[in-house]
C-alpha positions in Angstrom: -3.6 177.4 -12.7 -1.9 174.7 -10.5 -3.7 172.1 -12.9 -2.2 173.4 -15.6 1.3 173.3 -13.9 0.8 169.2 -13.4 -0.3 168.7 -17.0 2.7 170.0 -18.0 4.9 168.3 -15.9 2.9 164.8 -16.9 3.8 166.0 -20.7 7.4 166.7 -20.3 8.2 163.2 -18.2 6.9 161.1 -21.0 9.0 162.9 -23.4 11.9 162.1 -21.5 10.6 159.0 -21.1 10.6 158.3 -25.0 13.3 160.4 -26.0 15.4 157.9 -23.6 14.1 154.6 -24.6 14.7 155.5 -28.5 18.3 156.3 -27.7 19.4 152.9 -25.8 21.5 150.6 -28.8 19.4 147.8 -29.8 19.8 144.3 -27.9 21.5 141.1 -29.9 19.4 138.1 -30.3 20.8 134.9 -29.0 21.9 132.9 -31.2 21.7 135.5 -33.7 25.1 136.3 -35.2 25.5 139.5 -37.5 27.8 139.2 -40.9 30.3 142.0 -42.1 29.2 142.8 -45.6 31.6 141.2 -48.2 32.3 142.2 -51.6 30.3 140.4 -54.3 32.6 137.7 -56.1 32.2 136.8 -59.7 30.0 133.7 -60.8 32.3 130.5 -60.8 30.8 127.9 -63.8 31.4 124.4 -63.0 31.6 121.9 -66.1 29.4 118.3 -64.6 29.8 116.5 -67.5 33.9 116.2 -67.0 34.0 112.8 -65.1 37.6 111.7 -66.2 39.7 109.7 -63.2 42.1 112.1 -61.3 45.9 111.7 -62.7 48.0 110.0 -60.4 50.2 111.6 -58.4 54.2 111.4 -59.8 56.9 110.6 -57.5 58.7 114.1 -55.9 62.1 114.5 -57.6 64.7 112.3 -55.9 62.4 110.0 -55.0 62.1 106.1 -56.0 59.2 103.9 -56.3 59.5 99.9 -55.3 58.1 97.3 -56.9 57.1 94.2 -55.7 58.2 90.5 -57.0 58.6 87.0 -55.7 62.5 85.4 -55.3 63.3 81.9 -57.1 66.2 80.0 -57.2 68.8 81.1 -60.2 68.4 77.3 -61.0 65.6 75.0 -60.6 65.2 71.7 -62.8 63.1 69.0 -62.7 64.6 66.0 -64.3 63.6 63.0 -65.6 64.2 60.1 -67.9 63.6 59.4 -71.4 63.5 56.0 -70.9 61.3 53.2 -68.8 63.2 51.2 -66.2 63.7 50.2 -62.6 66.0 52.8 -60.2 69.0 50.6 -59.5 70.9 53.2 -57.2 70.5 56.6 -56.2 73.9 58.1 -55.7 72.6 61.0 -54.0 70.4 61.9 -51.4 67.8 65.1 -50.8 69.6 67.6 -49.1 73.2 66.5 -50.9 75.0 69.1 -53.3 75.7 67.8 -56.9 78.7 68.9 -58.9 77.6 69.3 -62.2 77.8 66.5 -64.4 77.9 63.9 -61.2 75.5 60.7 -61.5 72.4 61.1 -59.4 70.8 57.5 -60.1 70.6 55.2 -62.5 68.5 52.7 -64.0 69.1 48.8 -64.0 71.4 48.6 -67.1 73.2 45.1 -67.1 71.5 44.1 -70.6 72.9 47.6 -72.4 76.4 47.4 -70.7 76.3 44.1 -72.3 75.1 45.5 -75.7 77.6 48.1 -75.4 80.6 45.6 -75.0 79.5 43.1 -78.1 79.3 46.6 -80.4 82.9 47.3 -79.0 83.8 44.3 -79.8 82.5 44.5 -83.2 83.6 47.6 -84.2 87.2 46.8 -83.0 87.5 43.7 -85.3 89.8 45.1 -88.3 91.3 41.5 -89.4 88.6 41.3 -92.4 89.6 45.0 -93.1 93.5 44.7 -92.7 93.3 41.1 -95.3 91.3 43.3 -97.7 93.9 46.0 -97.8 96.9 43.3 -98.3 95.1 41.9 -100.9 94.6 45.3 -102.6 98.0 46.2 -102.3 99.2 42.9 -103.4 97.1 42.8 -106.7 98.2 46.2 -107.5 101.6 45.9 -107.2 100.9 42.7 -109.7 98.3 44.9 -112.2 101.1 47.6 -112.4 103.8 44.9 -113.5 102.1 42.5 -115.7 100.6 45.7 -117.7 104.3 47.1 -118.0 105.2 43.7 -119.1 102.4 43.6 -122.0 103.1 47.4 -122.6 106.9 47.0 -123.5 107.3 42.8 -124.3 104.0 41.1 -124.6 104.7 39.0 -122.0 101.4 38.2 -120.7 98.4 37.5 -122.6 95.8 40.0 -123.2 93.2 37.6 -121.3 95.8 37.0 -118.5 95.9 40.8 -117.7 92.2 41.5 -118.3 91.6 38.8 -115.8 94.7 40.4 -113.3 92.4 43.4 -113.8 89.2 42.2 -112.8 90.6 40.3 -109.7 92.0 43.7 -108.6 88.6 45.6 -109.2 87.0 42.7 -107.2 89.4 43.2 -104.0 89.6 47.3 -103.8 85.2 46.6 -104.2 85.5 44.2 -101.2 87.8 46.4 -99.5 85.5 49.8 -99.8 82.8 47.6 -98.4 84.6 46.4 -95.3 85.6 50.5 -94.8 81.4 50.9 -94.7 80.9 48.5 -92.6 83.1 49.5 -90.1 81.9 53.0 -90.4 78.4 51.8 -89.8 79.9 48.9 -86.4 81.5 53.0 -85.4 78.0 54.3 -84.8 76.3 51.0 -84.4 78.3 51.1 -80.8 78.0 54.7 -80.1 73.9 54.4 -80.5 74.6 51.4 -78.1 76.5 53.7 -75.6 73.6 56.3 -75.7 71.2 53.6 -75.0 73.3 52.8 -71.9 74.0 56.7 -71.1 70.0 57.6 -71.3 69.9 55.1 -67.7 71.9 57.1 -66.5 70.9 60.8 -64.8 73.2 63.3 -64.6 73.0 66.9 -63.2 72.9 69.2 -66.1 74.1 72.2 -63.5 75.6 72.1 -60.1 73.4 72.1 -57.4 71.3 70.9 -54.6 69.4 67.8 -54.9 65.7 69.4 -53.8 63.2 65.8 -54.1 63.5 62.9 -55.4 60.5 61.4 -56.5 61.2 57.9 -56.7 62.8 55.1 -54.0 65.2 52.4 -55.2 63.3 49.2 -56.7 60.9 51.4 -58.0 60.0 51.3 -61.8 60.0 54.9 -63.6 58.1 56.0 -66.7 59.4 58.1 -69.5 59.2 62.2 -69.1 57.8 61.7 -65.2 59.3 64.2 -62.2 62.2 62.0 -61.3 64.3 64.8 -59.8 64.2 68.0 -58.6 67.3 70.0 -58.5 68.0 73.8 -57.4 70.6 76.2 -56.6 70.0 79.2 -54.5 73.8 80.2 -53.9 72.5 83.2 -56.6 68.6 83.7 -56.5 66.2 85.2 -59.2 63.9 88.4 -58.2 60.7 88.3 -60.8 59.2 91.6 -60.4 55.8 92.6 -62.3 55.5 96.1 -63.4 52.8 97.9 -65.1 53.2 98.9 -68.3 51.1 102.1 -67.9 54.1 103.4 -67.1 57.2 104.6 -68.9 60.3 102.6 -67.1 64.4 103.4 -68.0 65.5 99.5 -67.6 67.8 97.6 -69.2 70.0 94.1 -69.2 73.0 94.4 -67.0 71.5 97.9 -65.1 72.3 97.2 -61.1 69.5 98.2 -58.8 69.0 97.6 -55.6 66.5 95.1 -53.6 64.7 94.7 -50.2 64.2 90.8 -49.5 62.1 90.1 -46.7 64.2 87.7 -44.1 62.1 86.6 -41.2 60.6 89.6 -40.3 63.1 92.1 -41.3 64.1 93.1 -44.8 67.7 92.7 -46.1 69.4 94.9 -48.8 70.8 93.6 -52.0 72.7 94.6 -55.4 71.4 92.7 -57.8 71.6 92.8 -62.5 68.7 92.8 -64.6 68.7 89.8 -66.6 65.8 90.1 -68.2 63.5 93.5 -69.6 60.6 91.8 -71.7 59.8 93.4 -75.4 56.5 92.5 -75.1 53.5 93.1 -72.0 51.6 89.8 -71.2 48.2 90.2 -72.8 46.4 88.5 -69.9 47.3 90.6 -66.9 49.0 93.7 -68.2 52.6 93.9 -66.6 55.9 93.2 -67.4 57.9 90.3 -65.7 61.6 91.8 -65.1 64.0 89.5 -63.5 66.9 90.4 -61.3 69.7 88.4 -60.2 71.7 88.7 -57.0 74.2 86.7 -54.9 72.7 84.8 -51.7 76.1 82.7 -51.3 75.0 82.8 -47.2 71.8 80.4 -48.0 70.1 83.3 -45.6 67.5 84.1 -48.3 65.1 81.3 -48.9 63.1 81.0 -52.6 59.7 81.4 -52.6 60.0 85.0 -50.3 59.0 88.3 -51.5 61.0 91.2 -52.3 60.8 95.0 -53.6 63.0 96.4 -56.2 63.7 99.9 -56.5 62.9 101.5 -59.6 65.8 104.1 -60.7 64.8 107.6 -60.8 
């Protein structure tokens, strides 16, 4: 009897026992993380063989892009001569401003200032000329009376006025030919004074005399650098653009520029001058020039600048 009593008790703690263990929530693993169930999205098919390069990204509205480009002088010449000689005197020195027109040098020219005054001299001598047209007038005033004469009286002979005649034909042939040739002593001297001008250099545009290539004494060859002459009181912007892209430009459109000074970067108003009809072949962009004042001297040729591009 009392065995039976503890048999049961043994029974009825190890259902307790289980019926406690299986009702304890279940432990997390570490590490382990567990995932709220999502709904099942559709299948998303992506095309591989589409490798085409992105579009580029356009400007936002209201905003403008800026091209780079490289500032020149408005002018810039190199001059030289057409002619081979020694430099006589250089009349102005690097650094000096030329007025246009002005003699920077010249050439030793004593033999063609010499040339020069013998053509004038020439040219100038009309006494052959002026006897040639007194002698025409003369014998015409006779021609006109003796042929009256023979006309109304016979008073001269028919040989007598035939030979009137000839003399007459003989002086207005000698006069025509004195008229040529001192048409031809006109530009004989005036090719003598172009000989004597092209010793001469003269500024074709005001400015500033850059280099000079050449000292005094020194003997010059045709078409060699003799000169260098710029102006940067007004200065060039040459910017490249791409011609990928569509651009709204046009000659005598105002825009504005950033020219790097030092280390900062000055604004200016400057005019197209230039919008090419054609792309150069060899690298693809478009070279628009701008023009803007620089009367200061602040901004030196040969910087960079940006130019805005107009919305």
């Amino acid at each position: 009897m009392k065995r039976n009593v503890l048999l049961g008790i043994v029974v009825a703690l190890l259902f307790f026992t289980l019926l406690f263990f299986f009702s304890q929530p279940s432990k997390k693993v570490p590490g382990k993380v567990d995932l709220p169930k999502r709904a099942e999205s559709p299948l998303v098919m992506v095309d591989s063989s589409r490798t085409g390069d992105l579009q580029p990204k356009a400007p936002a509205a209201g905003e403008s892009s800026l091209v780079t480009g490289v500032v020149e002088p408005y002018v810039d010449i190199t001059l030289g001569m057409v002619v081979q000689g020694r430099i006589d005197k250089i009349l102005f020195s690097e650094g000096r401003r030329v007025p246009k027109g002005a003699v920077i040098l010249m050439l030793e020219k004593g033999q063609e200032e010499l040339e020069v005054a013998r053509r004038k001299i020439i040219w100038q001598n009309v006494a052959e000329l002026n006897l040639a047209n007194i002698t025409v007038r003369t014998l015409t005033e006779s021609l006109n009376s003796n042929r009256s004469l023979y006309s109304t009286s016979r008073g001269v002979s028919k040989e007598e006025l035939d030979k009137l005649s000839l003399q007459w034909e003989n002086a207005v042939a000698e006069r025509d030919k004195l008229l040529n040739q001192e048409e031809r002593e006109k530009v004989e001297y005036a090719m003598a004074e172009n000989a004597l001008e092209s010793r001469i250099l003269r500024a074709p545009a005001a400015g500033v005399v850059e280099k000079i290539y050449f000292k005094a004494g020194e003997i010059c060859q045709p078409n060699q650098p003799v000169v260098r002459l710029i102006d940067s009181g007004r200065c060039l912007l040459t910017a490249n653009l791409d011609d990928t892209r569509s651009y709204h430009l046009r000659e005598g459109m105002v825009v504005s520029l950033l020219v790097n000074v030092g280390g900062t970067e000055v604004k200016k108003q400057g005019v197209i001058t230039k919008v090419p009809l054609v792309v150069d072949p060899a690298s693809g962009v478009m070279a628009v020039k701008v023009v803007f004042e620089n009367r200061d001297g602040r901004i030196k040729p040969g910087v960079t600048g940006k130019m805005y591009l107009p919305e």
